[in-house]
PDB file of N, CA, C and O in Angstrom:
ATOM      1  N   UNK A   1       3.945 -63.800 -62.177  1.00  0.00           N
ATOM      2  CA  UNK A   1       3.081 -62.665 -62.003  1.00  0.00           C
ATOM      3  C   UNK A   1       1.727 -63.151 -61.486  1.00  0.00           C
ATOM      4  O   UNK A   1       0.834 -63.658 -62.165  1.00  0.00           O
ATOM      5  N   UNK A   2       1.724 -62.950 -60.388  1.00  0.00           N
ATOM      6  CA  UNK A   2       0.263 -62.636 -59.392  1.00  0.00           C
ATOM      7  C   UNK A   2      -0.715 -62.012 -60.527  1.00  0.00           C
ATOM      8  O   UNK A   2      -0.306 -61.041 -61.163  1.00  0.00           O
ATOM      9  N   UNK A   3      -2.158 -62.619 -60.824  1.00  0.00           N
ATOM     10  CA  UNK A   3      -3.707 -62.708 -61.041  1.00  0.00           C
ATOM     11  C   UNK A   3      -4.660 -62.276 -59.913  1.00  0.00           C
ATOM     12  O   UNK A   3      -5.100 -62.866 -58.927  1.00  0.00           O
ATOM     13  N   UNK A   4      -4.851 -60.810 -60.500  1.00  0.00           N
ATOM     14  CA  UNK A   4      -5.825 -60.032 -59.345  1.00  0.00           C
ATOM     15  C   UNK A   4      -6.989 -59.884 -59.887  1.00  0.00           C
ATOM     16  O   UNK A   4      -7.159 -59.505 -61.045  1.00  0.00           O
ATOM     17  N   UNK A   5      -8.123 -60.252 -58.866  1.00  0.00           N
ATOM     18  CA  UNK A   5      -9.804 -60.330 -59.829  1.00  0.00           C
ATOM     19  C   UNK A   5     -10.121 -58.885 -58.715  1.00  0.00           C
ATOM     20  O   UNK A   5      -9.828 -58.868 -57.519  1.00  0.00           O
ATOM     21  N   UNK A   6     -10.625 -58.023 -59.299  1.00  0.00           N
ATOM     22  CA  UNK A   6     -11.501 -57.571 -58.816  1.00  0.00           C
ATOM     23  C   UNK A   6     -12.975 -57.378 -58.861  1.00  0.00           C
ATOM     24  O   UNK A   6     -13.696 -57.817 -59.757  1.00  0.00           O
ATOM     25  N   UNK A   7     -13.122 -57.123 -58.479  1.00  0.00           N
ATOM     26  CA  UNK A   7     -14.768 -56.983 -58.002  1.00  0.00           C
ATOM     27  C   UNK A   7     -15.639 -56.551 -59.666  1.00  0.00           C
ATOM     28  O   UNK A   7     -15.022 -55.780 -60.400  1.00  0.00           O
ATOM     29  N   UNK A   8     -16.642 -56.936 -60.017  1.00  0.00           N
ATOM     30  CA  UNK A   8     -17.398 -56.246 -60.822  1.00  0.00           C
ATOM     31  C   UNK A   8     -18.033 -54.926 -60.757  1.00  0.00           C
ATOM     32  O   UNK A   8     -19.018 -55.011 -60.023  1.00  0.00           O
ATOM     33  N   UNK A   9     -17.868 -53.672 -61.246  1.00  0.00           N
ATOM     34  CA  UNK A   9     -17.918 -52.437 -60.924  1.00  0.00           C
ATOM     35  C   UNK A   9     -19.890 -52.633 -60.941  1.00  0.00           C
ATOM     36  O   UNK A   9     -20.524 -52.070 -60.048  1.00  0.00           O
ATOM     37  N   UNK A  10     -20.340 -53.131 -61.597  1.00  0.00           N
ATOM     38  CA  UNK A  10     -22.098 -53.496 -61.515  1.00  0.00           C
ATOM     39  C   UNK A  10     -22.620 -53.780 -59.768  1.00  0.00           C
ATOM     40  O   UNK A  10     -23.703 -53.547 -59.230  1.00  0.00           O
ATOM     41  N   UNK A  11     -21.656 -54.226 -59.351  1.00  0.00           N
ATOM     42  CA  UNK A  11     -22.015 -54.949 -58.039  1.00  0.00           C
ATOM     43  C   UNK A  11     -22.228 -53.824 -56.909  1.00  0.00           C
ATOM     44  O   UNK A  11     -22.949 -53.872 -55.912  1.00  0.00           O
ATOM     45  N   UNK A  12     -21.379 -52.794 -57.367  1.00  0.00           N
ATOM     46  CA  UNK A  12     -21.030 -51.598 -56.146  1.00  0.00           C
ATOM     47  C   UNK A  12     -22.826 -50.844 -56.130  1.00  0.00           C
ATOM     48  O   UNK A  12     -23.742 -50.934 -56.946  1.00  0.00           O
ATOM     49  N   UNK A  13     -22.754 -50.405 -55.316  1.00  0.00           N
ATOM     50  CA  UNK A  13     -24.066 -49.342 -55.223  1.00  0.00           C
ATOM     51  C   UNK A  13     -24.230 -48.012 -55.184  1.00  0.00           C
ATOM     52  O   UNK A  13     -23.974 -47.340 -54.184  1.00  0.00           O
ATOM     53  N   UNK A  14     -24.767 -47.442 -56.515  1.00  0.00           N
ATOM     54  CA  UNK A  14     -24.608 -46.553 -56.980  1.00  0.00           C
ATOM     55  C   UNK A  14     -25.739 -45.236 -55.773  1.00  0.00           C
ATOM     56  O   UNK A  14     -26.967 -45.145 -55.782  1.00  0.00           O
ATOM     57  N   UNK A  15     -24.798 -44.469 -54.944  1.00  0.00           N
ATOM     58  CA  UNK A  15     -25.883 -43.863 -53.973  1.00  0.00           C
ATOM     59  C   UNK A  15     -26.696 -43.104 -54.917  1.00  0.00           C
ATOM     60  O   UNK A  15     -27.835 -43.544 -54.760  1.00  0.00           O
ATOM     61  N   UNK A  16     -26.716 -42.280 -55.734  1.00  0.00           N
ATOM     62  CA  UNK A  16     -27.601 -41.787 -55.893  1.00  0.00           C
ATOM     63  C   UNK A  16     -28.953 -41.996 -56.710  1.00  0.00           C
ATOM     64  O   UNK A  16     -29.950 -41.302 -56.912  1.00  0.00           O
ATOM     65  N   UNK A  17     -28.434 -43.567 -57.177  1.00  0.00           N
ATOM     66  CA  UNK A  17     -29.990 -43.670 -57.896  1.00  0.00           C
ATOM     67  C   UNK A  17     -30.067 -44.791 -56.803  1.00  0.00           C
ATOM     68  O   UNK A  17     -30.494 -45.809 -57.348  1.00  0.00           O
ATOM     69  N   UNK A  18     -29.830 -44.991 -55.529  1.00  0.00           N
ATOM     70  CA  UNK A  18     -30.667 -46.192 -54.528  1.00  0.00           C
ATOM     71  C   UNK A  18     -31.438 -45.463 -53.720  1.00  0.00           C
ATOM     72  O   UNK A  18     -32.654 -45.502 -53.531  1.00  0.00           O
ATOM     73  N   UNK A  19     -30.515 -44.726 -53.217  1.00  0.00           N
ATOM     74  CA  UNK A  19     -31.198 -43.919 -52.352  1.00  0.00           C
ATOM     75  C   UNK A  19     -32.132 -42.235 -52.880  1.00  0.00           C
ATOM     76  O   UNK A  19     -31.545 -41.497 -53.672  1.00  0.00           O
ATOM     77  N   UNK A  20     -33.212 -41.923 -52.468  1.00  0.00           N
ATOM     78  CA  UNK A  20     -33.839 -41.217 -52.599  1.00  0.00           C
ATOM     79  C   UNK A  20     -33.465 -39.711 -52.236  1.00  0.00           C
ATOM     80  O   UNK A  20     -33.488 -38.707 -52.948  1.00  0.00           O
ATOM     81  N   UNK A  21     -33.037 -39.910 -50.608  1.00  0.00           N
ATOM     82  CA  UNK A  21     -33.470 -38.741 -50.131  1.00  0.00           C
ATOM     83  C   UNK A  21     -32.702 -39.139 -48.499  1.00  0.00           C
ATOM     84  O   UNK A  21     -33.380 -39.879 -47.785  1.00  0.00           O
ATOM     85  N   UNK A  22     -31.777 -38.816 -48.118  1.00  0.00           N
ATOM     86  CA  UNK A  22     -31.387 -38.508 -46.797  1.00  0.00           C
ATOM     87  C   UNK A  22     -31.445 -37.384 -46.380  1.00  0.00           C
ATOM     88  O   UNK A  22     -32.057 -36.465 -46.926  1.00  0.00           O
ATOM     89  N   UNK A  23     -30.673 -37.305 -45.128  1.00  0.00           N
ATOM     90  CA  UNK A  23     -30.087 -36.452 -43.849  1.00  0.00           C
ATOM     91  C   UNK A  23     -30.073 -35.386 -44.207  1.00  0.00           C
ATOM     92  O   UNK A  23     -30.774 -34.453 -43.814  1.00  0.00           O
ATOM     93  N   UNK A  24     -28.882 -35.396 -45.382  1.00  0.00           N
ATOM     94  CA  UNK A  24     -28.312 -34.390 -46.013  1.00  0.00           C
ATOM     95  C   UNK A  24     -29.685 -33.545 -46.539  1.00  0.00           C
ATOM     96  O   UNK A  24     -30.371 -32.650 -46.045  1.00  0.00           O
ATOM     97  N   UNK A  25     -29.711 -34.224 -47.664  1.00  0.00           N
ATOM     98  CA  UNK A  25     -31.308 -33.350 -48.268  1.00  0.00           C
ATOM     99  C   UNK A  25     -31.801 -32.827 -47.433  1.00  0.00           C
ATOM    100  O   UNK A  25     -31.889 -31.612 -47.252  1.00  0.00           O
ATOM    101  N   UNK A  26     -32.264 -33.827 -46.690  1.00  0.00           N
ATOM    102  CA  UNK A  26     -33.307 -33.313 -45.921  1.00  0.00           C
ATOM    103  C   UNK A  26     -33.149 -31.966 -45.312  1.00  0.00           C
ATOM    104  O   UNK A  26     -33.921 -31.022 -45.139  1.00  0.00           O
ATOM    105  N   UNK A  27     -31.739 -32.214 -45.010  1.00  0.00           N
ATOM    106  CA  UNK A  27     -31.537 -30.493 -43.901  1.00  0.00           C
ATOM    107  C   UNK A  27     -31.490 -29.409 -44.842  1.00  0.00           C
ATOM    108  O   UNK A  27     -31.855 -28.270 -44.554  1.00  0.00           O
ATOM    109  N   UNK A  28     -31.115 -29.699 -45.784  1.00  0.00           N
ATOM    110  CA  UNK A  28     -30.892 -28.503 -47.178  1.00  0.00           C
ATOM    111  C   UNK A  28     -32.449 -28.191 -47.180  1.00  0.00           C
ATOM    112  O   UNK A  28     -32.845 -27.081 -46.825  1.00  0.00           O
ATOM    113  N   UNK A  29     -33.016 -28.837 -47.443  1.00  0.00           N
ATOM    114  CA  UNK A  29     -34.605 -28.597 -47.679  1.00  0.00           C
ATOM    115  C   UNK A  29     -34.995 -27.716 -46.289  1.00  0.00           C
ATOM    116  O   UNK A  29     -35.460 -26.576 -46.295  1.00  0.00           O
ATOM    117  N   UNK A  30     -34.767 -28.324 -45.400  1.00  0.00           N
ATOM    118  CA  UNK A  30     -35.213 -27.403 -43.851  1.00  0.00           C
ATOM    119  C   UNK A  30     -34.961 -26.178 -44.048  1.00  0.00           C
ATOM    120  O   UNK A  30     -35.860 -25.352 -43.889  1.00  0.00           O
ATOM    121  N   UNK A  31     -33.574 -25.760 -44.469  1.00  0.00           N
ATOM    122  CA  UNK A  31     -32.946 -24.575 -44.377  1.00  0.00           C
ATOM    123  C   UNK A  31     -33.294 -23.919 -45.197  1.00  0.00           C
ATOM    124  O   UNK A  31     -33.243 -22.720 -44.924  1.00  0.00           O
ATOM    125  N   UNK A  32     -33.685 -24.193 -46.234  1.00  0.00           N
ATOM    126  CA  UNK A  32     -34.650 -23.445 -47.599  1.00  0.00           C
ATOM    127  C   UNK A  32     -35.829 -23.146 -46.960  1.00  0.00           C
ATOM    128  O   UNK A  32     -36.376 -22.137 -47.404  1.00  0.00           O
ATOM    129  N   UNK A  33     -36.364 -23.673 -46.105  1.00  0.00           N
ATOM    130  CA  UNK A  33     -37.807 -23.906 -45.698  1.00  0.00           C
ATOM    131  C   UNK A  33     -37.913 -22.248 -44.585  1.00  0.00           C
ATOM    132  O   UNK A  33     -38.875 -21.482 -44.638  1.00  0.00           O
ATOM    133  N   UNK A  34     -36.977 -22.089 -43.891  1.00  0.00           N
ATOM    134  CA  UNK A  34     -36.677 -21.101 -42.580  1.00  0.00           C
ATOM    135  C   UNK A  34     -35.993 -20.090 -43.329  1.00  0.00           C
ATOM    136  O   UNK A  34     -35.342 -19.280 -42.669  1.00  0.00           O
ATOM    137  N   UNK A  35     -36.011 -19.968 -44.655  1.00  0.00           N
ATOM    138  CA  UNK A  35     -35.250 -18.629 -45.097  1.00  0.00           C
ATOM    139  C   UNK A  35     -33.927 -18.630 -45.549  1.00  0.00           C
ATOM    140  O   UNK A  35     -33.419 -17.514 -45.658  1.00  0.00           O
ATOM    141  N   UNK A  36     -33.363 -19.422 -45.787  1.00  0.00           N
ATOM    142  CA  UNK A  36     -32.170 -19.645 -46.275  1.00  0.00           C
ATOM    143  C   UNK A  36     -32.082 -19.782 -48.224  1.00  0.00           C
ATOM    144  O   UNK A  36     -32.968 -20.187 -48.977  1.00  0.00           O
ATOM    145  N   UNK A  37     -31.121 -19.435 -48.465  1.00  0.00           N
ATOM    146  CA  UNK A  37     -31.259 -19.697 -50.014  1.00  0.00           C
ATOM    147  C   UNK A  37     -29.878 -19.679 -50.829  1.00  0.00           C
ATOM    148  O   UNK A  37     -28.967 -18.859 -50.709  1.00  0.00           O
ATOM    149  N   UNK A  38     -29.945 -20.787 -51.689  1.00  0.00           N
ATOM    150  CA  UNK A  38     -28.406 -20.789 -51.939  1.00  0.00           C
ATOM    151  C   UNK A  38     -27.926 -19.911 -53.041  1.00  0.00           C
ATOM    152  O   UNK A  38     -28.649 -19.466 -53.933  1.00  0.00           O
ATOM    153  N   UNK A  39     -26.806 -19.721 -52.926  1.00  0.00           N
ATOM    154  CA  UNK A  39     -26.183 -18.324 -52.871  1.00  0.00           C
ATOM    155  C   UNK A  39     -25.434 -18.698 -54.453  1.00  0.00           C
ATOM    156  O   UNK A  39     -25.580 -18.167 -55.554  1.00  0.00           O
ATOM    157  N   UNK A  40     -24.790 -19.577 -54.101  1.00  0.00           N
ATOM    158  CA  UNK A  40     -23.987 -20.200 -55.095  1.00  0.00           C
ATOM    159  C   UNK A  40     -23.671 -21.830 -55.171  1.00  0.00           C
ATOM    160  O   UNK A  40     -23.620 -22.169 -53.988  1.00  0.00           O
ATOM    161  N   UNK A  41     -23.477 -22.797 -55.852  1.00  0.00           N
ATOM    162  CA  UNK A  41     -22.934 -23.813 -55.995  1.00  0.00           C
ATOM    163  C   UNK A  41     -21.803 -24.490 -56.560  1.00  0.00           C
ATOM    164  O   UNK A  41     -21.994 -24.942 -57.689  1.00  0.00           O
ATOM    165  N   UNK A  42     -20.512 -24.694 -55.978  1.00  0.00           N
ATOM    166  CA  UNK A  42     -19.279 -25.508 -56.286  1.00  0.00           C
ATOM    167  C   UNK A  42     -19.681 -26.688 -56.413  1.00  0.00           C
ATOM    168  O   UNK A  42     -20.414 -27.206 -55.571  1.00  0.00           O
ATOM    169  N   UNK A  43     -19.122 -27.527 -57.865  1.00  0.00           N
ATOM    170  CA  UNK A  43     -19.421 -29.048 -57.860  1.00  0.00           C
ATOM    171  C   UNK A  43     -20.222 -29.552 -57.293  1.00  0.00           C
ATOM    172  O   UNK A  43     -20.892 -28.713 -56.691  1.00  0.00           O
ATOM    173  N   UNK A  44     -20.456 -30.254 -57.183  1.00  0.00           N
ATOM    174  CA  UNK A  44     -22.013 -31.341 -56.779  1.00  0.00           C
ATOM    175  C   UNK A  44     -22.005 -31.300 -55.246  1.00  0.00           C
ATOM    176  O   UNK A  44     -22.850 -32.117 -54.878  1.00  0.00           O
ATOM    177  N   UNK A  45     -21.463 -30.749 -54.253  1.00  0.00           N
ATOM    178  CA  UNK A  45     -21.290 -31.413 -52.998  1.00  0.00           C
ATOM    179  C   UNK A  45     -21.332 -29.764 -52.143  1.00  0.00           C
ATOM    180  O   UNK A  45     -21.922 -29.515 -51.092  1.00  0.00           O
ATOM    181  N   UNK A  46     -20.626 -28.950 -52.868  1.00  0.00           N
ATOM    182  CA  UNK A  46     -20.657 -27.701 -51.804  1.00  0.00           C
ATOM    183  C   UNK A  46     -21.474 -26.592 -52.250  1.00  0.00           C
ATOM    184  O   UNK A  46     -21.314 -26.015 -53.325  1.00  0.00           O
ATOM    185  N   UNK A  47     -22.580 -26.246 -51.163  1.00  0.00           N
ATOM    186  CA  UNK A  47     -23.633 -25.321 -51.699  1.00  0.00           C
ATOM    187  C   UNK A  47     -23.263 -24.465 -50.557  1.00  0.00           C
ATOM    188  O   UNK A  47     -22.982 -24.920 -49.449  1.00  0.00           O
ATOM    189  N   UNK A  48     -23.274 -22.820 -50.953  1.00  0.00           N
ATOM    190  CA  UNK A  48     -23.103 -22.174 -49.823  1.00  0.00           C
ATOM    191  C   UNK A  48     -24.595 -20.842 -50.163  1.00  0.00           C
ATOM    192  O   UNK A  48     -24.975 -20.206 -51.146  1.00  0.00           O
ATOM    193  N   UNK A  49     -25.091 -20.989 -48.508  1.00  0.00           N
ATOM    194  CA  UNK A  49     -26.101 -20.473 -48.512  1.00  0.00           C
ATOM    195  C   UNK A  49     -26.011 -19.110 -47.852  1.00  0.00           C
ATOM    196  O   UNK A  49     -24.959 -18.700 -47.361  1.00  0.00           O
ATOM    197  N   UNK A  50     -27.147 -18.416 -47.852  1.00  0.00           N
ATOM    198  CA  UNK A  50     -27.317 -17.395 -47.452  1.00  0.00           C
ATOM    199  C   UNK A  50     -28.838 -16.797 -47.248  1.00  0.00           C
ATOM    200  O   UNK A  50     -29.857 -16.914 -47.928  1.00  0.00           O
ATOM    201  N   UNK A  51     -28.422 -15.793 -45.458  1.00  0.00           N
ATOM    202  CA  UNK A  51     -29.682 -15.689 -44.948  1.00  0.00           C
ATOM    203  C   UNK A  51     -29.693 -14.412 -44.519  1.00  0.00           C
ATOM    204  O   UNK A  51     -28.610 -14.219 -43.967  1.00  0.00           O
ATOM    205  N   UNK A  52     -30.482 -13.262 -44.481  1.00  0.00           N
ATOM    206  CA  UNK A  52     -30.118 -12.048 -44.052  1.00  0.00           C
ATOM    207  C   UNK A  52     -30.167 -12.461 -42.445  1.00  0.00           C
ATOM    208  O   UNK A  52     -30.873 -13.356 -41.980  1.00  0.00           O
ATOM    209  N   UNK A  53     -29.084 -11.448 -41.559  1.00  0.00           N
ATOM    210  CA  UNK A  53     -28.519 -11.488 -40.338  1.00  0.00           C
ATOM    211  C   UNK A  53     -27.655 -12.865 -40.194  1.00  0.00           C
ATOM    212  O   UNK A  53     -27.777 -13.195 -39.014  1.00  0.00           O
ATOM    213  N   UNK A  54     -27.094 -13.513 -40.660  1.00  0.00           N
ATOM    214  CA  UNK A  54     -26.439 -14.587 -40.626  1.00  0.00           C
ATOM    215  C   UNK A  54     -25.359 -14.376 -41.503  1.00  0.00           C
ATOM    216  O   UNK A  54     -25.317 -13.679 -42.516  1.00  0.00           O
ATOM    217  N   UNK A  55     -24.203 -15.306 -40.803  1.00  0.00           N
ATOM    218  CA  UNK A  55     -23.000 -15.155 -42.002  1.00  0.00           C
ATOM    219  C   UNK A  55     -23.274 -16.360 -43.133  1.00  0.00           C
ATOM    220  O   UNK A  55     -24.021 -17.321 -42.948  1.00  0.00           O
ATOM    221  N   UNK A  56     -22.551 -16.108 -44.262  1.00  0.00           N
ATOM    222  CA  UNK A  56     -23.033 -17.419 -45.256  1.00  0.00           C
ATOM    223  C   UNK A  56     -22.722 -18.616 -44.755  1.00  0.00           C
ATOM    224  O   UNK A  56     -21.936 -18.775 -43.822  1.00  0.00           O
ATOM    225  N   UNK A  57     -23.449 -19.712 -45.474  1.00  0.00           N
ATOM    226  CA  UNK A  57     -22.816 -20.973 -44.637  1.00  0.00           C
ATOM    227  C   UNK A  57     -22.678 -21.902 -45.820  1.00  0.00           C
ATOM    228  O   UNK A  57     -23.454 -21.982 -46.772  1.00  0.00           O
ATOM    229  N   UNK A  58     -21.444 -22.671 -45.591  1.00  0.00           N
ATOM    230  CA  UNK A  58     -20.787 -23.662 -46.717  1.00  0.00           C
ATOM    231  C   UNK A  58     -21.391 -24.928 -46.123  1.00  0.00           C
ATOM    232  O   UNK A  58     -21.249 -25.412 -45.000  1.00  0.00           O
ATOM    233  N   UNK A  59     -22.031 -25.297 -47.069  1.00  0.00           N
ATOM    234  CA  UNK A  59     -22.849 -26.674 -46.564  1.00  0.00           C
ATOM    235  C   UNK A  59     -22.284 -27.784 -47.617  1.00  0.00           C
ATOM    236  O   UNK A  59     -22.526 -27.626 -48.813  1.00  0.00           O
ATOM    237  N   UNK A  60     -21.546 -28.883 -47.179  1.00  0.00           N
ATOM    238  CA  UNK A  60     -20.406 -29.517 -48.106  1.00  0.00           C
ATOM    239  C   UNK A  60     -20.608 -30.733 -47.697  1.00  0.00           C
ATOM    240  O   UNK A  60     -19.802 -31.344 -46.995  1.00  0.00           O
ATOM    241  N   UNK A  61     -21.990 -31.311 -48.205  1.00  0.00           N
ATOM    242  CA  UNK A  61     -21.851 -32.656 -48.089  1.00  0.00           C
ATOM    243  C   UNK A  61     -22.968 -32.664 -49.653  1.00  0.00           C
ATOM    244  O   UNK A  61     -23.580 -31.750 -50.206  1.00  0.00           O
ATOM    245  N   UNK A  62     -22.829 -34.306 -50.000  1.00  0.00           N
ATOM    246  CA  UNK A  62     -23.670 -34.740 -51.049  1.00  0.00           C
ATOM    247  C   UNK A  62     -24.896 -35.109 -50.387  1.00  0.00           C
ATOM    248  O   UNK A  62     -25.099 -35.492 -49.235  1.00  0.00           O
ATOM    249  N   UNK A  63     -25.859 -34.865 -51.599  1.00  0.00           N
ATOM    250  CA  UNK A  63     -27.690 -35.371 -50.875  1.00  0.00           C
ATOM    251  C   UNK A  63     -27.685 -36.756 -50.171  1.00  0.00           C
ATOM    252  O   UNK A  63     -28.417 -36.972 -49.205  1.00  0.00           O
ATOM    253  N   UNK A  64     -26.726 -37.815 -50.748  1.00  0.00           N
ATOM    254  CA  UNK A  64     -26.964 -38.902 -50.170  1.00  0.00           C
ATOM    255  C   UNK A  64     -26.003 -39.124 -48.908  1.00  0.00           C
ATOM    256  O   UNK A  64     -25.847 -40.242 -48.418  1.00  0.00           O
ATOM    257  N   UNK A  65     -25.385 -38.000 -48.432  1.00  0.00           N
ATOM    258  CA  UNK A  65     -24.807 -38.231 -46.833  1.00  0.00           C
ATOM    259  C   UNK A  65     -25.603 -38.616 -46.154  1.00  0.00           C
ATOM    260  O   UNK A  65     -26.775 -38.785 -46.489  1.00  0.00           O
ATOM    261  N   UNK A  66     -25.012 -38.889 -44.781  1.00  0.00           N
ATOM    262  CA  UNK A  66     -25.906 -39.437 -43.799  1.00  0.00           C
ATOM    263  C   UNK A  66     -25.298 -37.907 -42.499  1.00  0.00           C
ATOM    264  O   UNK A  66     -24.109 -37.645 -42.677  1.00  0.00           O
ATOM    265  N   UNK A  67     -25.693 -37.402 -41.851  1.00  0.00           N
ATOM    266  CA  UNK A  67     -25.088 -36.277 -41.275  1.00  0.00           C
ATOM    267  C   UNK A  67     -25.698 -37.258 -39.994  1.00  0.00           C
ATOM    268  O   UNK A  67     -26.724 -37.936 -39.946  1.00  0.00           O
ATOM    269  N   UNK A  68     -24.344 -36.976 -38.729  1.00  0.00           N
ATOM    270  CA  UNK A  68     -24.574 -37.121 -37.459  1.00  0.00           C
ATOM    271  C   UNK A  68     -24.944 -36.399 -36.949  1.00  0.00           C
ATOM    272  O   UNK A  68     -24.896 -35.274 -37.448  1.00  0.00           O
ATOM    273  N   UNK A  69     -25.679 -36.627 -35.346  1.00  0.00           N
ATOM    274  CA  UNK A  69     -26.291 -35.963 -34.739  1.00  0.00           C
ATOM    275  C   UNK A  69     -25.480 -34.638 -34.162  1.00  0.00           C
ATOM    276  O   UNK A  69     -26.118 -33.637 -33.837  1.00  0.00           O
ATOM    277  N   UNK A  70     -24.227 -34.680 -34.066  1.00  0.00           N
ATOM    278  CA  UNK A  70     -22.763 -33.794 -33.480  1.00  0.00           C
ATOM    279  C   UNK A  70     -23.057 -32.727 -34.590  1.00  0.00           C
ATOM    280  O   UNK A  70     -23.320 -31.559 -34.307  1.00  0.00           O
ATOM    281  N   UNK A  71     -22.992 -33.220 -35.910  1.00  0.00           N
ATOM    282  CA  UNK A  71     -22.828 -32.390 -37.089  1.00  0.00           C
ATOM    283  C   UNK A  71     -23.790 -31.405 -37.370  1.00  0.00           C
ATOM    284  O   UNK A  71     -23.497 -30.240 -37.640  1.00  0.00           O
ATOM    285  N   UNK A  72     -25.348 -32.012 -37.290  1.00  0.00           N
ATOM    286  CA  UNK A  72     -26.644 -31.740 -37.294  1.00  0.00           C
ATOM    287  C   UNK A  72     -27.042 -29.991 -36.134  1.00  0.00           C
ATOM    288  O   UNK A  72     -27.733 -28.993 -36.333  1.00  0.00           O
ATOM    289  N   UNK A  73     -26.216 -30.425 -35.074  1.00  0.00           N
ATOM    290  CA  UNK A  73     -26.104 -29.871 -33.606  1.00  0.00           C
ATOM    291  C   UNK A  73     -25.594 -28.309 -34.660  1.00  0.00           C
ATOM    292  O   UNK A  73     -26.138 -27.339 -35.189  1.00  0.00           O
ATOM    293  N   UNK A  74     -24.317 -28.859 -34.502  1.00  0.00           N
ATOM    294  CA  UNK A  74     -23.006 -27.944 -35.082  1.00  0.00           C
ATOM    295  C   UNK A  74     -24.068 -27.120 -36.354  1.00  0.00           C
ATOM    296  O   UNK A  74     -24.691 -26.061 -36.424  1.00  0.00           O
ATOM    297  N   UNK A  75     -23.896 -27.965 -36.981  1.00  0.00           N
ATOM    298  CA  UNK A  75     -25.342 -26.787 -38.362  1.00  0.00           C
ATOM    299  C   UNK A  75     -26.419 -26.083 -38.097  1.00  0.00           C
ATOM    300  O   UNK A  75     -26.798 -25.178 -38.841  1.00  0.00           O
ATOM    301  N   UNK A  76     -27.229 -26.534 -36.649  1.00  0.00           N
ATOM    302  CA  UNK A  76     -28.259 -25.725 -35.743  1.00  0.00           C
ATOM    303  C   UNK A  76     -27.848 -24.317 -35.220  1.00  0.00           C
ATOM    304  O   UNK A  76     -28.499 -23.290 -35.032  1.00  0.00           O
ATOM    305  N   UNK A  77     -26.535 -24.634 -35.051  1.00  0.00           N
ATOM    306  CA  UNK A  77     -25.993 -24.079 -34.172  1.00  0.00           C
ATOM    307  C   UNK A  77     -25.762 -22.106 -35.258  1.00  0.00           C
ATOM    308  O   UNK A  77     -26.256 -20.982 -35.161  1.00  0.00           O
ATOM    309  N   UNK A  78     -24.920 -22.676 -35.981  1.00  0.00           N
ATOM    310  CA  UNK A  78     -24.392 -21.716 -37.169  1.00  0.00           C
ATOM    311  C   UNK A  78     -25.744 -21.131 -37.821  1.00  0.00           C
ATOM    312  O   UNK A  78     -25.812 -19.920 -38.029  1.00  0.00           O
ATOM    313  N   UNK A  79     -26.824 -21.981 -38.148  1.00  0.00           N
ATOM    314  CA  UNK A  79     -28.032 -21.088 -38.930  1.00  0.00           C
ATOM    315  C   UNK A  79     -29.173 -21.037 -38.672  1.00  0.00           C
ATOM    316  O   UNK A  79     -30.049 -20.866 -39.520  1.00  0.00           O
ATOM    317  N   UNK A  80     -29.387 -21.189 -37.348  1.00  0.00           N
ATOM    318  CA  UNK A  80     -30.700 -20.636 -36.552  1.00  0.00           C
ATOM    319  C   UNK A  80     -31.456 -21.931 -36.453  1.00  0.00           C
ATOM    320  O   UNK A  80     -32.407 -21.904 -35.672  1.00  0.00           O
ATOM    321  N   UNK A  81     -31.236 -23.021 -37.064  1.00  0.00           N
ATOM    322  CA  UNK A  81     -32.338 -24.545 -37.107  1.00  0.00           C
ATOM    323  C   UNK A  81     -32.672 -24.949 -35.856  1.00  0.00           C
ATOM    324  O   UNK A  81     -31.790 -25.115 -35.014  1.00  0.00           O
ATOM    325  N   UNK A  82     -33.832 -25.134 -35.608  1.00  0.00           N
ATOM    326  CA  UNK A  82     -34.599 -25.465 -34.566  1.00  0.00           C
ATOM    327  C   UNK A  82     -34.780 -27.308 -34.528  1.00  0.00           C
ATOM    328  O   UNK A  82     -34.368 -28.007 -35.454  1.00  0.00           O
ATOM    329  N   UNK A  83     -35.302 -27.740 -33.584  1.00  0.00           N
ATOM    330  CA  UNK A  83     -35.602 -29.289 -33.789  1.00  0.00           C
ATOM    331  C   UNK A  83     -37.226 -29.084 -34.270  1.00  0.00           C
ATOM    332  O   UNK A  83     -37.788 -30.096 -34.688  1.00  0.00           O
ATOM    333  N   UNK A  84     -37.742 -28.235 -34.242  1.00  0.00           N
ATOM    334  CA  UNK A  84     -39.033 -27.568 -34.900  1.00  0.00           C
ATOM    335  C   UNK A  84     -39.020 -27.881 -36.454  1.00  0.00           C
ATOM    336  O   UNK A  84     -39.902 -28.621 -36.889  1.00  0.00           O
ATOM    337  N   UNK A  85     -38.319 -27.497 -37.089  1.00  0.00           N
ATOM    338  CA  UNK A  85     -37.693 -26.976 -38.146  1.00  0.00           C
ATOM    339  C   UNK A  85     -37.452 -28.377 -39.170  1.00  0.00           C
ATOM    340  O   UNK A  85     -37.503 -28.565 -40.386  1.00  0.00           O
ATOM    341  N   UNK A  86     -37.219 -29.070 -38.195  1.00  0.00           N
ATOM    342  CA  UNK A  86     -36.710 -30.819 -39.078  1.00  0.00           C
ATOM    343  C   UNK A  86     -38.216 -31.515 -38.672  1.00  0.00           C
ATOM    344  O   UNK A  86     -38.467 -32.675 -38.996  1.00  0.00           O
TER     345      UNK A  86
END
């Protein structure tokens, strides 16, 4: 019988107490900022918001994502966000 070491679970990096404040946040915060307000919250990761004249929007990432610029676009796109705005 094969002896498997793994890794010390101490070693891994815990995102949310390293990091502060990304992408993610950040855009949640924008969108609060322009009138948006969340509506409701599923588990830690999916907040769905809401804005009068807009349909709701499921925003499903954790604070410490990193959101691409494609994604960022795509979320401008759906709730009015400006490059103003960020």
């Amino acid at each position: 019988m094969a002896i498997r070491f793994l890794p010390r679970l101490s070693s891994f990096r815990k995102p949310h107490e390293s990091v502060a404040r990304s992408e993610s946040a950040e855009s949640v915060g924008c969108l609060l900022k322009i009138g948006w307000r969340v509506k409701r919250e599923a588990g830690g990761s999916h907040k769905v918001l809401e804005r009068e004249g807009f349909d709701d929007y499921v925003f499903a990432f954790h604070d410490y994502d990193e959101i691409g610029s494609k994604m960022l676009t795509r979320i401008a796109k759906q709730t009015g966000l400006t490059v103003a705005d960020l």
